[in-house]
C-alpha positions as CSV (number, residue, x, y, z in Angstrom):
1,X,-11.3,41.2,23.1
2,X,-10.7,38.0,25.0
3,X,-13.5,36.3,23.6
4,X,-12.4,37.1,19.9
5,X,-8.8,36.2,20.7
6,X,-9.6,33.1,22.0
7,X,-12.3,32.2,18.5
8,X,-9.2,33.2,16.6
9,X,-7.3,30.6,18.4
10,X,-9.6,27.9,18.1
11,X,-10.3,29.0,14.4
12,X,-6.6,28.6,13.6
13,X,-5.9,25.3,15.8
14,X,-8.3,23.5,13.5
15,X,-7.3,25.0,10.3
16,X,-3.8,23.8,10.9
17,X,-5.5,20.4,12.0
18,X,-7.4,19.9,9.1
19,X,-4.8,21.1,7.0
20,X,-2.5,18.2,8.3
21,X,-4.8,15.7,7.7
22,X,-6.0,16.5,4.3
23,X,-2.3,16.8,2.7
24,X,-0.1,14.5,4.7
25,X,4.0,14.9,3.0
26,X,4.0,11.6,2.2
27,X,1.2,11.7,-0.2
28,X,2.7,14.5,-1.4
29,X,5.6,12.7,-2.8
30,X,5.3,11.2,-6.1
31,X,7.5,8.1,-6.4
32,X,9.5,7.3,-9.4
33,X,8.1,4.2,-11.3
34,X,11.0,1.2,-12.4
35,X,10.1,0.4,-16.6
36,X,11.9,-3.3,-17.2
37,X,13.1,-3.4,-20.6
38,X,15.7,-5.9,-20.2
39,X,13.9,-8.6,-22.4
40,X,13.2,-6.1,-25.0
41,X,15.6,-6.7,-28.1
42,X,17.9,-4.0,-29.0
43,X,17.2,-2.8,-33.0
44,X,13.8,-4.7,-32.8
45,X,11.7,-3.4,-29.8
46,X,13.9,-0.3,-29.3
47,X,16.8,1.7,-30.5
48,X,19.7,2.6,-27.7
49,X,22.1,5.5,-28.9
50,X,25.2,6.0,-26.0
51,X,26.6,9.7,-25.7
52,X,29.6,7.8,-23.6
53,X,30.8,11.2,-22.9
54,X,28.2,11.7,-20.4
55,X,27.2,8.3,-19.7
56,X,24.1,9.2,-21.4
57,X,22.1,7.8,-24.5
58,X,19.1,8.8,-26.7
59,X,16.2,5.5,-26.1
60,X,13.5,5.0,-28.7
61,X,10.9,2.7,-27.4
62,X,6.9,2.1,-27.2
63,X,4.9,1.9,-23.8
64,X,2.5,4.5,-22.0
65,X,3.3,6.1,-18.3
66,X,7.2,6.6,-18.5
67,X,7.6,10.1,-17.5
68,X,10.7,12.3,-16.5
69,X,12.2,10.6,-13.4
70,X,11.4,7.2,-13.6
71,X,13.7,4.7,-14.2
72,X,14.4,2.3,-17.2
73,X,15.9,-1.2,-16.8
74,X,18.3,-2.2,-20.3
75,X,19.9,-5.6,-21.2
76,X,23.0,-3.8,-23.3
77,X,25.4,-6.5,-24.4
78,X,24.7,-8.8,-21.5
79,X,25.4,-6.4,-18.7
80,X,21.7,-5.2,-17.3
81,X,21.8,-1.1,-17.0
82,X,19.7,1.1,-15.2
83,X,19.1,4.5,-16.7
84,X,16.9,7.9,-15.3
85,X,14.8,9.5,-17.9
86,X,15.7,12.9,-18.2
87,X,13.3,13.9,-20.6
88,X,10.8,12.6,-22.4
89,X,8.5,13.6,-25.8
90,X,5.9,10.7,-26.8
91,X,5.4,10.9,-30.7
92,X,1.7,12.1,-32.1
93,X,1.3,8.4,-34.1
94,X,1.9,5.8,-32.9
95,X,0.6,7.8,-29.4
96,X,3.2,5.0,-27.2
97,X,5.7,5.6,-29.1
98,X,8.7,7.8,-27.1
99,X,12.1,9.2,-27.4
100,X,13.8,9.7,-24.1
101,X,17.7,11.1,-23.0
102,X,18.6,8.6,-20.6
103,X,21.2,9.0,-17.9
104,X,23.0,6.1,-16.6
105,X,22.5,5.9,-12.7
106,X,24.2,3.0,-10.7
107,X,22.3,-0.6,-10.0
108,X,21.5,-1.1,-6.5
């Protein structure tokens, strides 16, 4: 009995080991990805509709990769905004094309 507690043991101390080291937490975070839009010109390279109830807006704009989370850098009447994509639905054609509710987040 000995014997097979002491496999177990063994068995399980290099489980958790290996466990560890294939899936460290840090890996496991996925970090949120900054899209600069601030040279962009608003009504030619994208549309920006404010909800300024919520501190919100509706984005329509073209680029692959932006997905819910990441952040989007704006140049609105001078005054450089940074806004978290809430959600996100890229159109069937043109396949970059995107319309995203944006949530104003403060610029650090």
């Amino acid at each position: 009995m000995s014997l097979l507690r002491t496999g177990m043991n063994i068995s399980f101390g290099l489980l958790s080991k290996f466990a560890q080291v294939s899936y460290p937490a840090n890996e496991l975070k996925q970090k949120n990805k900054i899209h600069d839009y601030s040279q962009f010109v608003l009504g030619s390279d994208f549309v920006f509709e404010p909800l300024h109830e919520e501190m919100k807006g509706y984005m329509t704009g073209m680029g692959k990769g932006i997905k819910p989370s990441d952040y989007i850098i704006l140049q609105l009447d001078g005054i450089l905004c940074k806004y978290q994509v809430e959600k996100i639905d890229y159109y069937s054609d043109p396949s970059d094309m995107w319309i995203a509710l944006l949530k104003q987040v403060a610029v650090k």
